[in-house]
Every structure is written in C-alpha cells, then in structure tokens.
mmCIF entry with sequence, helices, sheets and N, C-alpha, C, O atoms, coordinates in Angstrom:
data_MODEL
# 
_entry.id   MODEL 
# 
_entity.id                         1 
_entity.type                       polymer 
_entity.pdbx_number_of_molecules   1 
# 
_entity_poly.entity_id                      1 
_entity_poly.type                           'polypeptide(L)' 
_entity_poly.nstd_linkage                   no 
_entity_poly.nstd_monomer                   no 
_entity_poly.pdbx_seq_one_letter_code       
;(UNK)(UNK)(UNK)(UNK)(UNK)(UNK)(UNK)(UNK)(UNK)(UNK)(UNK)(UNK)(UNK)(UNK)(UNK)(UNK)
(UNK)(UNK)(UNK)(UNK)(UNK)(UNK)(UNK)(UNK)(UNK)(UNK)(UNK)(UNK)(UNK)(UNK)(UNK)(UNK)
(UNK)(UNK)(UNK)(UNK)(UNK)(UNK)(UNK)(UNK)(UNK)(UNK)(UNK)(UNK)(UNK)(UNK)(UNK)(UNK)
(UNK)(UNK)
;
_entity_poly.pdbx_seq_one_letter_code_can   XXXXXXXXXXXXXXXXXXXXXXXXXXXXXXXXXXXXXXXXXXXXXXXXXX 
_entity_poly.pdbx_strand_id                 A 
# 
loop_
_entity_poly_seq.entity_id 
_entity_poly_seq.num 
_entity_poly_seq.mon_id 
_entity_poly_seq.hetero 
1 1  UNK n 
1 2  UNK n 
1 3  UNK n 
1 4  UNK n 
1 5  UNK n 
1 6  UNK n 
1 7  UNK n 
1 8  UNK n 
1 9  UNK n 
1 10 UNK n 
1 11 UNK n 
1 12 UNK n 
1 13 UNK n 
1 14 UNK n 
1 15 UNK n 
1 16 UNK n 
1 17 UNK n 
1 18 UNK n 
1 19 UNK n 
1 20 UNK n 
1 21 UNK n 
1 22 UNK n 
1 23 UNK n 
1 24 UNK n 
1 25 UNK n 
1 26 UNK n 
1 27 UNK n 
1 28 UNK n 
1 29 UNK n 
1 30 UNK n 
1 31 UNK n 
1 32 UNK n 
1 33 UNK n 
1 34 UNK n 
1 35 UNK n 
1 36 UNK n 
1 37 UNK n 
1 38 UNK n 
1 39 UNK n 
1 40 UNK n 
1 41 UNK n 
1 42 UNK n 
1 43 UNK n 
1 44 UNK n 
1 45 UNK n 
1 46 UNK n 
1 47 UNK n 
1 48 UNK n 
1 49 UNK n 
1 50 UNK n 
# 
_struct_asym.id          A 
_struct_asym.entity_id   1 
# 
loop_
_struct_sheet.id 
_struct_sheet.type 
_struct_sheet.number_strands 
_struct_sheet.details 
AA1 ? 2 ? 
AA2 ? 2 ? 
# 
loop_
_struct_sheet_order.sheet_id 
_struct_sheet_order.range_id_1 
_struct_sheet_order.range_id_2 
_struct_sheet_order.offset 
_struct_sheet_order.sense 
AA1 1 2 ? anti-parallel 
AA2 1 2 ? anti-parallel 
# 
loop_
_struct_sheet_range.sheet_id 
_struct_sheet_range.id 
_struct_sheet_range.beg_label_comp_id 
_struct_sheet_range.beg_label_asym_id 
_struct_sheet_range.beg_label_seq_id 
_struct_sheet_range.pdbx_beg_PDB_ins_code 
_struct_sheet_range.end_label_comp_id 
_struct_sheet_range.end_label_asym_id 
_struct_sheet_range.end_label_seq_id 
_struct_sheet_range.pdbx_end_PDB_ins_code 
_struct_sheet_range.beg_auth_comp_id 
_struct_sheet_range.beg_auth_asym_id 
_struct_sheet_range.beg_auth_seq_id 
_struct_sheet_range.end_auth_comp_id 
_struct_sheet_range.end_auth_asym_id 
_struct_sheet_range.end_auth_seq_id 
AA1 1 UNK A 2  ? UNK A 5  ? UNK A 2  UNK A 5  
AA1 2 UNK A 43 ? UNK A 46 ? UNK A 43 UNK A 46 
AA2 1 UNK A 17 ? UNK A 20 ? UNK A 17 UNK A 20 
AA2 2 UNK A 28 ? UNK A 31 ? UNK A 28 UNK A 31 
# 
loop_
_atom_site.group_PDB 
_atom_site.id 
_atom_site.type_symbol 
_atom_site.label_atom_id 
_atom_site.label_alt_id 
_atom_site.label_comp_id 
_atom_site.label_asym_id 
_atom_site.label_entity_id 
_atom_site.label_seq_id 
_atom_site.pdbx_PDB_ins_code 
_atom_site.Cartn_x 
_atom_site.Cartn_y 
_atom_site.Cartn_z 
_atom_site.occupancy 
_atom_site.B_iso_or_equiv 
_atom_site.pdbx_formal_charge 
_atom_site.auth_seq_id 
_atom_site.auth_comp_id 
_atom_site.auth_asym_id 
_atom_site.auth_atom_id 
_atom_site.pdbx_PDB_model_num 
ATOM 1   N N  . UNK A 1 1  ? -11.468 2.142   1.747  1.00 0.00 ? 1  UNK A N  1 
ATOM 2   C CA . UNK A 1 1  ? -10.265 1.388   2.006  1.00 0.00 ? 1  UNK A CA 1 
ATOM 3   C C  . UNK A 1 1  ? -9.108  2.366   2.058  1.00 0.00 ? 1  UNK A C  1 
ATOM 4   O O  . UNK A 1 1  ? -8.993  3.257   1.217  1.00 0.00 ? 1  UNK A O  1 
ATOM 5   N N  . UNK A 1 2  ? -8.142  2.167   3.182  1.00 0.00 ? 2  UNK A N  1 
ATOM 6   C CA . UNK A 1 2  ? -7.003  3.187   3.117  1.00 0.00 ? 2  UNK A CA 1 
ATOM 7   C C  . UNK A 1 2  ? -5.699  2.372   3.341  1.00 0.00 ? 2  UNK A C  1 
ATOM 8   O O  . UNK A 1 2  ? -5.462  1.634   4.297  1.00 0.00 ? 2  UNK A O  1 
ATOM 9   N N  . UNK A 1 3  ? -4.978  2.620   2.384  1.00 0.00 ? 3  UNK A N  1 
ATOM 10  C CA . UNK A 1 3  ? -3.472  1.995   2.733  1.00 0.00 ? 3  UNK A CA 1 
ATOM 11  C C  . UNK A 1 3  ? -2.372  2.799   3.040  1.00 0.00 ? 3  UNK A C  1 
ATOM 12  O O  . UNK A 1 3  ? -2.565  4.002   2.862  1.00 0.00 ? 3  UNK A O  1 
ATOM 13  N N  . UNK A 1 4  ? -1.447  2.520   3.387  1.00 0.00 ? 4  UNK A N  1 
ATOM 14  C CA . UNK A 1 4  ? -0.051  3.315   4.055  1.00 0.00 ? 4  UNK A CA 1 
ATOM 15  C C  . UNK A 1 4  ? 1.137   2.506   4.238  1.00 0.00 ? 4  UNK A C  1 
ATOM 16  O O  . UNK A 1 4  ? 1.210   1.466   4.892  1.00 0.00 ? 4  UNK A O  1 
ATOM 17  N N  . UNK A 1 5  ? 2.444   3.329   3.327  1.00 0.00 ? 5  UNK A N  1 
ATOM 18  C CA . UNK A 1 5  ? 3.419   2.211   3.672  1.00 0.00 ? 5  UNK A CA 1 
ATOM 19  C C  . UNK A 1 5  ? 4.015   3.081   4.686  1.00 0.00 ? 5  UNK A C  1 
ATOM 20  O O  . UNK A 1 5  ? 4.183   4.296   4.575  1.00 0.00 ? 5  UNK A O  1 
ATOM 21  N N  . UNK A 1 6  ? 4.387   2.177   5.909  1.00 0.00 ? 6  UNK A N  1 
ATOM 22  C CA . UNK A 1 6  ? 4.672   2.615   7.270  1.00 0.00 ? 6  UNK A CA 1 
ATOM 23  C C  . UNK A 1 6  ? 6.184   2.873   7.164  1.00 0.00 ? 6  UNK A C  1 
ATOM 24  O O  . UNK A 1 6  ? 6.860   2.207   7.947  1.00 0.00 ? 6  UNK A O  1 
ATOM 25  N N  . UNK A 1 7  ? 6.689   3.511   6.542  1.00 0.00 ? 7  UNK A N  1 
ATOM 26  C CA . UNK A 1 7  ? 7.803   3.830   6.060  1.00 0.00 ? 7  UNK A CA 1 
ATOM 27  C C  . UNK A 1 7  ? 7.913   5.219   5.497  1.00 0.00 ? 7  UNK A C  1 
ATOM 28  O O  . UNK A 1 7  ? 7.334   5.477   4.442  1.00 0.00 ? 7  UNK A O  1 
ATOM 29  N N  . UNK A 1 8  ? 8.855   6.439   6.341  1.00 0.00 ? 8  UNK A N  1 
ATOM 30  C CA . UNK A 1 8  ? 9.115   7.485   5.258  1.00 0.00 ? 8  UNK A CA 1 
ATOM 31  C C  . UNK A 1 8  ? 10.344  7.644   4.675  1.00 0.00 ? 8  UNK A C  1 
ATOM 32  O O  . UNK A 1 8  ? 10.547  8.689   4.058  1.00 0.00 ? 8  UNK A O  1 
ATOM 33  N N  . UNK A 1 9  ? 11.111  6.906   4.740  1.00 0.00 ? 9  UNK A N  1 
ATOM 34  C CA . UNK A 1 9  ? 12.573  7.386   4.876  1.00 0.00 ? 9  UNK A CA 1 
ATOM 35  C C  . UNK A 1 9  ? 13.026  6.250   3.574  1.00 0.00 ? 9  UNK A C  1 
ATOM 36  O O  . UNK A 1 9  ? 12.308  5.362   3.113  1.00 0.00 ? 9  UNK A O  1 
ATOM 37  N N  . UNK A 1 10 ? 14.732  6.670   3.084  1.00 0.00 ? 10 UNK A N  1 
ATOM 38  C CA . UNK A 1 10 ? 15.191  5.552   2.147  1.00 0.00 ? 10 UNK A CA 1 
ATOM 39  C C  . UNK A 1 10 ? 14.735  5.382   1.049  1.00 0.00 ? 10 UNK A C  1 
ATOM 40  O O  . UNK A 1 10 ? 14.597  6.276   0.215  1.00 0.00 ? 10 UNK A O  1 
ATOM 41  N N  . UNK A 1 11 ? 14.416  4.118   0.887  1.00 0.00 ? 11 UNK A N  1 
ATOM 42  C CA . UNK A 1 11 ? 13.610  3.770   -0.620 1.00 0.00 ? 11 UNK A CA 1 
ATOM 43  C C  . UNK A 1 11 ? 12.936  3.892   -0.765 1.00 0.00 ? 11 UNK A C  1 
ATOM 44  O O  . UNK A 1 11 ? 12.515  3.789   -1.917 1.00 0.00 ? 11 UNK A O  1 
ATOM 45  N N  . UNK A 1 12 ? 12.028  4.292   0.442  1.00 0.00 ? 12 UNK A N  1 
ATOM 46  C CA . UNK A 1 12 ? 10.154  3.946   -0.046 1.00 0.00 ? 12 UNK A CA 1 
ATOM 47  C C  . UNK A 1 12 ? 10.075  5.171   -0.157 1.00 0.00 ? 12 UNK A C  1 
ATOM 48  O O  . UNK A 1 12 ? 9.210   5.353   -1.013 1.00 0.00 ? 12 UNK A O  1 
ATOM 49  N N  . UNK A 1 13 ? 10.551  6.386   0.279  1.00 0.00 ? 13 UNK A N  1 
ATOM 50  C CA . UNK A 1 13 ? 10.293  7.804   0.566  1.00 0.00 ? 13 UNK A CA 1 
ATOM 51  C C  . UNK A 1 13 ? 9.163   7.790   -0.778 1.00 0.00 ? 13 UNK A C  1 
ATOM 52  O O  . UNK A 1 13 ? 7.942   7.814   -0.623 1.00 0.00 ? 13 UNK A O  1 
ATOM 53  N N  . UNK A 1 14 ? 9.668   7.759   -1.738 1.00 0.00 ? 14 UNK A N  1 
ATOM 54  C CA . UNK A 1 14 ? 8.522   8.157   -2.774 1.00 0.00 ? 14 UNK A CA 1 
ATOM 55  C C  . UNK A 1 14 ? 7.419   7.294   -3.420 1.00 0.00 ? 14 UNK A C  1 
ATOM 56  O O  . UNK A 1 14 ? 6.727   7.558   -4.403 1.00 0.00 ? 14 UNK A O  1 
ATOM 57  N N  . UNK A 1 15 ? 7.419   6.183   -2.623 1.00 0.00 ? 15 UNK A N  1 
ATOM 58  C CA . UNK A 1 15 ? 6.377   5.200   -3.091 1.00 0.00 ? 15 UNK A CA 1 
ATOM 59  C C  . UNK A 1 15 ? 5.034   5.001   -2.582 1.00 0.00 ? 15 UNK A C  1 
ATOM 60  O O  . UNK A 1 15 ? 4.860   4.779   -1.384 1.00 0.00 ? 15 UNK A O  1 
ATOM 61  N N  . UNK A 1 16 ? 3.972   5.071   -3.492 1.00 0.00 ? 16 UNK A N  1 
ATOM 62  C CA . UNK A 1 16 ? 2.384   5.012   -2.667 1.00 0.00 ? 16 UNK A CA 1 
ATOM 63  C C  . UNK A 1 16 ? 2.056   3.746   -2.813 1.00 0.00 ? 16 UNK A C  1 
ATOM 64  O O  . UNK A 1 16 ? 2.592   2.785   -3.365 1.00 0.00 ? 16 UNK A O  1 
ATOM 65  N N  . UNK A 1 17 ? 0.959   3.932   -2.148 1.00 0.00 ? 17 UNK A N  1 
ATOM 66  C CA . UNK A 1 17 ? -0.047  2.045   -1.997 1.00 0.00 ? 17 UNK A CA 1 
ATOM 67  C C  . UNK A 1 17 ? -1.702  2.809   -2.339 1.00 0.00 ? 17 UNK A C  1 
ATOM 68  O O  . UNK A 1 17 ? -2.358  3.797   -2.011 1.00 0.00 ? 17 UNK A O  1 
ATOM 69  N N  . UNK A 1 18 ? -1.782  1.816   -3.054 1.00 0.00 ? 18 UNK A N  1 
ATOM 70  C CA . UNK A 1 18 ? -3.713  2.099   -2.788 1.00 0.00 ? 18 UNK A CA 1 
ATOM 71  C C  . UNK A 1 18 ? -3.866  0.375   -3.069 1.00 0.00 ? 18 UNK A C  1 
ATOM 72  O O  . UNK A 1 18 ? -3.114  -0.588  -3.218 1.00 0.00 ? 18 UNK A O  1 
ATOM 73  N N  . UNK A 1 19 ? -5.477  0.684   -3.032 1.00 0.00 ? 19 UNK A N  1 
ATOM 74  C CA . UNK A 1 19 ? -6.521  -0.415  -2.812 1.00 0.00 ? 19 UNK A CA 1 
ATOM 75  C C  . UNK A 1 19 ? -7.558  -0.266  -4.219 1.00 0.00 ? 19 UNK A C  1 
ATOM 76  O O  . UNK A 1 19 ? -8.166  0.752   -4.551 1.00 0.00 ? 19 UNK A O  1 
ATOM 77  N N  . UNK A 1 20 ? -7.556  -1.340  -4.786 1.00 0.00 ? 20 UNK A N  1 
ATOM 78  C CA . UNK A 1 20 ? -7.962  -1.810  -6.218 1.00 0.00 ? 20 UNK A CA 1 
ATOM 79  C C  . UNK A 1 20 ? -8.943  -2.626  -5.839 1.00 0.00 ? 20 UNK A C  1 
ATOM 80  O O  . UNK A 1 20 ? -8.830  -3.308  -4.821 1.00 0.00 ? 20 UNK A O  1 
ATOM 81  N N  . UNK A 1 21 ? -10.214 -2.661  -6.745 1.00 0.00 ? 21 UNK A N  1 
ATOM 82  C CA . UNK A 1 21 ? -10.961 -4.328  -7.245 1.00 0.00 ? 21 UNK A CA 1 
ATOM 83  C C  . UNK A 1 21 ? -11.555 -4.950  -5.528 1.00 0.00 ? 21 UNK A C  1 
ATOM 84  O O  . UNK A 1 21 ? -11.739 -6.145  -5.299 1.00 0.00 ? 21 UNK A O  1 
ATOM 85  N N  . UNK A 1 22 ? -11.807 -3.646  -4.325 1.00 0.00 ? 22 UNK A N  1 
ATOM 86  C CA . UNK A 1 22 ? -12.414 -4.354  -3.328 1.00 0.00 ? 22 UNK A CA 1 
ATOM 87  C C  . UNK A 1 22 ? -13.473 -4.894  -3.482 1.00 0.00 ? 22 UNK A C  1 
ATOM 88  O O  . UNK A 1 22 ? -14.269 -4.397  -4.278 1.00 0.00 ? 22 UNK A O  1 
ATOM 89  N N  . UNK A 1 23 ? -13.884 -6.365  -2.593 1.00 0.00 ? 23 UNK A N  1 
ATOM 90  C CA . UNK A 1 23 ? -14.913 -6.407  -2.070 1.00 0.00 ? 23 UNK A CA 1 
ATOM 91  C C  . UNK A 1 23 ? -15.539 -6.633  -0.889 1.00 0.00 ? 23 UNK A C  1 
ATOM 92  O O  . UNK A 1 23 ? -15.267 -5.784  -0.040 1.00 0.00 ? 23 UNK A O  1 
ATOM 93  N N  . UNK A 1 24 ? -16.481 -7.709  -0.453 1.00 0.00 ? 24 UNK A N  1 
ATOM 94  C CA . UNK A 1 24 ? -16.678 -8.031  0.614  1.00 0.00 ? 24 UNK A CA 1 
ATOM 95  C C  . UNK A 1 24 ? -15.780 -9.053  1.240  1.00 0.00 ? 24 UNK A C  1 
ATOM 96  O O  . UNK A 1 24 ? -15.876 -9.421  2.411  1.00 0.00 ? 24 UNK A O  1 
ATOM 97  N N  . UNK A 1 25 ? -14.667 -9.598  0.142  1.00 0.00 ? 25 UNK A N  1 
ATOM 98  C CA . UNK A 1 25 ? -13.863 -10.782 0.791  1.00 0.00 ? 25 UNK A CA 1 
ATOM 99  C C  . UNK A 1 25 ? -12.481 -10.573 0.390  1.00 0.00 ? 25 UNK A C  1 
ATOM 100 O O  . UNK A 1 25 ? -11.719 -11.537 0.460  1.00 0.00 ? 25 UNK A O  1 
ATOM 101 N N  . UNK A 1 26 ? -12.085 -9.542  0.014  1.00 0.00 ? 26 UNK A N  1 
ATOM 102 C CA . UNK A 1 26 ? -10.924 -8.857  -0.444 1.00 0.00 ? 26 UNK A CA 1 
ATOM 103 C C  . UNK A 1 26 ? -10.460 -7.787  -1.307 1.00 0.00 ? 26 UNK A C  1 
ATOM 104 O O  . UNK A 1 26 ? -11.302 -6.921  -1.548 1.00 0.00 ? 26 UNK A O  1 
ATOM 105 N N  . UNK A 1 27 ? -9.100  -7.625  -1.924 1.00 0.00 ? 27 UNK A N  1 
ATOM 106 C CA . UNK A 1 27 ? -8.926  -6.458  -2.418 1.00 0.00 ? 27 UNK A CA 1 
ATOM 107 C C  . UNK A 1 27 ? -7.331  -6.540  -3.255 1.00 0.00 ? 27 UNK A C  1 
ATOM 108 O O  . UNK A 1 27 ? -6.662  -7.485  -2.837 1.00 0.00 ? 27 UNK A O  1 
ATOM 109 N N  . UNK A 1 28 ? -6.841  -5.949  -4.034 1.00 0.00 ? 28 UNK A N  1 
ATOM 110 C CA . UNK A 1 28 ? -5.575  -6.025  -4.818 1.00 0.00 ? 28 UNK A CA 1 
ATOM 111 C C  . UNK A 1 28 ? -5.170  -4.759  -4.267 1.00 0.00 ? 28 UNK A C  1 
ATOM 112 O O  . UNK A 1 28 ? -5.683  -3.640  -4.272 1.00 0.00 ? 28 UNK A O  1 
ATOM 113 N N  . UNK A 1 29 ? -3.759  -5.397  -3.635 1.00 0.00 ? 29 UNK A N  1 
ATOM 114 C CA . UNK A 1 29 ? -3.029  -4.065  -3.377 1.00 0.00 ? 29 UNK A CA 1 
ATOM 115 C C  . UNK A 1 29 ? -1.922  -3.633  -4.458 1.00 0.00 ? 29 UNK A C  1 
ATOM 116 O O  . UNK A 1 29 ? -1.054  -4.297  -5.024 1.00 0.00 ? 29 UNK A O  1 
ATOM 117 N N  . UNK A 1 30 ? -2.231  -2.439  -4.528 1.00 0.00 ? 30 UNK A N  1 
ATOM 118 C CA . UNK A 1 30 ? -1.009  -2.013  -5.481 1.00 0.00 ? 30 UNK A CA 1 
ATOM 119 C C  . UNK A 1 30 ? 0.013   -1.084  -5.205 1.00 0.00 ? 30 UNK A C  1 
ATOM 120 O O  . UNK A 1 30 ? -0.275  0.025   -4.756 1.00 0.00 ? 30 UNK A O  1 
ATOM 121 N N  . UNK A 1 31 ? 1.613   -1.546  -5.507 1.00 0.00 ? 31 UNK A N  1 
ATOM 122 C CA . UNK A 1 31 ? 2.246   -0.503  -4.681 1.00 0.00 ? 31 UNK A CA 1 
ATOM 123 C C  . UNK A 1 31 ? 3.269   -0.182  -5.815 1.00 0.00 ? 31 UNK A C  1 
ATOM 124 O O  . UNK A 1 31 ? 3.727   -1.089  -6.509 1.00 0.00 ? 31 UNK A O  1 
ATOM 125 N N  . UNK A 1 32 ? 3.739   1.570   -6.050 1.00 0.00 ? 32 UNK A N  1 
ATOM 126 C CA . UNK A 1 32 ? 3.771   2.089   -6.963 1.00 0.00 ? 32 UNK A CA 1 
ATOM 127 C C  . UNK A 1 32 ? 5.267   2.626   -6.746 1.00 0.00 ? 32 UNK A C  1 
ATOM 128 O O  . UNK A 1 32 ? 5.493   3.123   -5.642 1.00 0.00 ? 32 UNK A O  1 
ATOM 129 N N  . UNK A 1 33 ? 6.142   2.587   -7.525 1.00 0.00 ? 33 UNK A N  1 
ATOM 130 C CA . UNK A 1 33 ? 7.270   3.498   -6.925 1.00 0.00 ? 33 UNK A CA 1 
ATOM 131 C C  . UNK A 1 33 ? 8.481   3.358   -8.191 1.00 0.00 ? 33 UNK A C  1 
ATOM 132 O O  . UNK A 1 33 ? 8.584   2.550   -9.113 1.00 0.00 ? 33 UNK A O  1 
ATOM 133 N N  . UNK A 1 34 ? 9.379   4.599   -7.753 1.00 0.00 ? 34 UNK A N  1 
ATOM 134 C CA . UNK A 1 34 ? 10.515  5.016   -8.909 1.00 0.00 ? 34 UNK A CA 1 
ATOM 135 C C  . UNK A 1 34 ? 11.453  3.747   -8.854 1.00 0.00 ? 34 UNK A C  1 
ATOM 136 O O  . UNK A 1 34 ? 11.884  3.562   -9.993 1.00 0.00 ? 34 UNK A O  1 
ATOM 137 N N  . UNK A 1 35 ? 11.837  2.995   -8.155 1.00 0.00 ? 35 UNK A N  1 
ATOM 138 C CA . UNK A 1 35 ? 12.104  2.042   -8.955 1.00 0.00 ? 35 UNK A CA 1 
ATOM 139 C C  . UNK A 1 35 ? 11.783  0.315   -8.492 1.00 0.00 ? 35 UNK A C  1 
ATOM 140 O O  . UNK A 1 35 ? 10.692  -0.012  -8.024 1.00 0.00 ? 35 UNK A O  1 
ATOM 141 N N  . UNK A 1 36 ? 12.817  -0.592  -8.692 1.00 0.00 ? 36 UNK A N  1 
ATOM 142 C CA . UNK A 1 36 ? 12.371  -2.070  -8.510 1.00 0.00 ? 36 UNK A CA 1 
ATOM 143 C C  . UNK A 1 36 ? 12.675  -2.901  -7.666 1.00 0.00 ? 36 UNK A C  1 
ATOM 144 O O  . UNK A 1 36 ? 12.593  -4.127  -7.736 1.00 0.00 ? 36 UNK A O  1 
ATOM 145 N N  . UNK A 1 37 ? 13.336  -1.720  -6.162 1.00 0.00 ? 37 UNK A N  1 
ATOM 146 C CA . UNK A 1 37 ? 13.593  -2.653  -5.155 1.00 0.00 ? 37 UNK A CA 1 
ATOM 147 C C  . UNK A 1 37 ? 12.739  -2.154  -3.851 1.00 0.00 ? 37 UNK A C  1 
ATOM 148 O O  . UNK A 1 37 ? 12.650  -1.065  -3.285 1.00 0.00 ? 37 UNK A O  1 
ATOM 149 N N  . UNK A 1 38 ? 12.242  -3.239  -3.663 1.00 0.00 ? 38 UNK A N  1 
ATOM 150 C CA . UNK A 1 38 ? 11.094  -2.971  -2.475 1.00 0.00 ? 38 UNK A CA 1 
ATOM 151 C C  . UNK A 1 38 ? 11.489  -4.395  -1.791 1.00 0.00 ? 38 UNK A C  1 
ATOM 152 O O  . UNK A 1 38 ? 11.418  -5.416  -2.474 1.00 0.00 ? 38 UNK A O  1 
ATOM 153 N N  . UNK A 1 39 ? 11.967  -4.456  -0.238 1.00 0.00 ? 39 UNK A N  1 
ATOM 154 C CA . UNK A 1 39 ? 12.117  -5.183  1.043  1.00 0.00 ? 39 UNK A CA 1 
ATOM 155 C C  . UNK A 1 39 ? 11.732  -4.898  2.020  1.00 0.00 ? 39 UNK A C  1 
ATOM 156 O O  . UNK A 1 39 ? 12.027  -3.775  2.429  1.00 0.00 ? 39 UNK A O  1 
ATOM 157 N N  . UNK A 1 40 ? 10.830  -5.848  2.918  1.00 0.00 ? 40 UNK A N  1 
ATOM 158 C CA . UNK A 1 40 ? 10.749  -5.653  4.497  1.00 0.00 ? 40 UNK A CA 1 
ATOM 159 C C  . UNK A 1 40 ? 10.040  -4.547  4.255  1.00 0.00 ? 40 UNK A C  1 
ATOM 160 O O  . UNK A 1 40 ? 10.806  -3.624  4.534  1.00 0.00 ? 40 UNK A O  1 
ATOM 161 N N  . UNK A 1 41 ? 9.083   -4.131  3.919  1.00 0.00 ? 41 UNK A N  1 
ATOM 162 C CA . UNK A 1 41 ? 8.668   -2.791  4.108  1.00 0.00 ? 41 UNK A CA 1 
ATOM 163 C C  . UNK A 1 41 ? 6.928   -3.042  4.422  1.00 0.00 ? 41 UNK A C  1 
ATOM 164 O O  . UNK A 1 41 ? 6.197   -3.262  3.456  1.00 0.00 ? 41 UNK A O  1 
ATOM 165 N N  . UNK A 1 42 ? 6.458   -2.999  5.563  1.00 0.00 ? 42 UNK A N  1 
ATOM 166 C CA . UNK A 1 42 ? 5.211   -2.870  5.491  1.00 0.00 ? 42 UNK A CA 1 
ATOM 167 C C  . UNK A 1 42 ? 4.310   -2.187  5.265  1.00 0.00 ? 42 UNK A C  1 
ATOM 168 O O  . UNK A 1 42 ? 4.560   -1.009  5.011  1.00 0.00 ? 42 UNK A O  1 
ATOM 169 N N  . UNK A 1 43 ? 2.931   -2.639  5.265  1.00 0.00 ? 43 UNK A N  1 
ATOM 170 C CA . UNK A 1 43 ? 1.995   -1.752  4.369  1.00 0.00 ? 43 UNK A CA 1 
ATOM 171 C C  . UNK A 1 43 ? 0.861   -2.103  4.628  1.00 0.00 ? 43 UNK A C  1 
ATOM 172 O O  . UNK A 1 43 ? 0.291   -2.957  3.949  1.00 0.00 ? 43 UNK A O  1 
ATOM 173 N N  . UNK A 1 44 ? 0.174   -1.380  5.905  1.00 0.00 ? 44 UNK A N  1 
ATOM 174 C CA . UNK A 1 44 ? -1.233  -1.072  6.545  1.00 0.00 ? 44 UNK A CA 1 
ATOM 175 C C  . UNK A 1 44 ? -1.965  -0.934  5.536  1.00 0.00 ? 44 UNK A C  1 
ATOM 176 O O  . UNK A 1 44 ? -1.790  -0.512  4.393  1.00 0.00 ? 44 UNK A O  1 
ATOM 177 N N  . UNK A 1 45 ? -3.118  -1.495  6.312  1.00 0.00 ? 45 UNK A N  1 
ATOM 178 C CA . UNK A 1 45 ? -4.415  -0.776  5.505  1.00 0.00 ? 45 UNK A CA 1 
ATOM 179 C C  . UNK A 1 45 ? -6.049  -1.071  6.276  1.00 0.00 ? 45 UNK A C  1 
ATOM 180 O O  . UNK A 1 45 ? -6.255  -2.234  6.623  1.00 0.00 ? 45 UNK A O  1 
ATOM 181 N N  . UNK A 1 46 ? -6.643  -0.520  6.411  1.00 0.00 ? 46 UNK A N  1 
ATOM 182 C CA . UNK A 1 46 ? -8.308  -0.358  6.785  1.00 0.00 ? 46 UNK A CA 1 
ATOM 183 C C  . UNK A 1 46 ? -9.349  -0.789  6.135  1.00 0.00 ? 46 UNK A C  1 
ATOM 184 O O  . UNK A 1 46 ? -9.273  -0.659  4.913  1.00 0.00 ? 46 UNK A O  1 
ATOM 185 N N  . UNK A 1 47 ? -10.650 -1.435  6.706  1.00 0.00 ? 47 UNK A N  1 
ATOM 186 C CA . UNK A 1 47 ? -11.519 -1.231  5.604  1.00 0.00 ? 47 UNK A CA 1 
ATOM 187 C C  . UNK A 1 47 ? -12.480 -0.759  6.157  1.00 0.00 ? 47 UNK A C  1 
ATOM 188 O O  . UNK A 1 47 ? -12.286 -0.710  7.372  1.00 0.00 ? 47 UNK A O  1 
ATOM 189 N N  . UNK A 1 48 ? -13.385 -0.402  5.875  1.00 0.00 ? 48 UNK A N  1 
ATOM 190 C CA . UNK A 1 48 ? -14.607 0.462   6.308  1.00 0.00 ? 48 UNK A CA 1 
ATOM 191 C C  . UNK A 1 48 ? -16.085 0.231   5.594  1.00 0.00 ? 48 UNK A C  1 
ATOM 192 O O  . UNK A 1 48 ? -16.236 0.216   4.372  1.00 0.00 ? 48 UNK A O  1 
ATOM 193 N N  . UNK A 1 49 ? -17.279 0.033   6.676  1.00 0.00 ? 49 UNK A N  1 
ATOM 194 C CA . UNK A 1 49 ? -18.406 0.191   5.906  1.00 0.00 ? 49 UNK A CA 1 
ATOM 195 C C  . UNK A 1 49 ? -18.803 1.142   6.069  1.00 0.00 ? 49 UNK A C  1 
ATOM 196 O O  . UNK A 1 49 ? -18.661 1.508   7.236  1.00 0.00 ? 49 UNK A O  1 
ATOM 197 N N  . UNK A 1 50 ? -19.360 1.931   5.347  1.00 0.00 ? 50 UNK A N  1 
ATOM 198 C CA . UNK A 1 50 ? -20.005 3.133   5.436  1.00 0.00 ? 50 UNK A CA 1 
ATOM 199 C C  . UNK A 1 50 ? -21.634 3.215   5.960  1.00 0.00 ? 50 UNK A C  1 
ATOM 200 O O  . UNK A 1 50 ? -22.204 4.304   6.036  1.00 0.00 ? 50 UNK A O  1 
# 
C-alpha cells in the first residue's frame, strides 16, 4: 500500500501519510504532522497484490 499527500508546499510541507491495519476490504489512513490544521488537502494512495 502507498500513500502521498499531493501537496508540497505550505502546511503540509512536513506532513506524511501511511497505510495501517490493511486488508482485503480496506485500510486506516493515518496522517501525521507538526501541527493541527489540515484542509482541502488530498491524499492518494495504491494498493497492490503481490
């Protein structure tokens, strides 16, 4: 599973995303950052069978 917030610039500059607790019918996204305002900001992600 790969996530990406489609954003480099501003607020998000320093904030990551990953992918938690997948399975075959979903997944918890978690998105991590210095502080507590996050808007409008999207956030791709893939899944893959190997």
């Amino acid at each position: 599973m790969l996530c990406n917030i489609n954003s480099t610039a501003g607020s998000t500059l320093q904030w990551t995303a990953k992918a938690a607790s997948a399975t075959t019918t979903g997944f918890t996204l978690i998105v991590s950052g210095p502080s507590a305002t996050w808007a409008s900001v999207d956030v791709e992600w893939t899944a893959f069978m190997p």
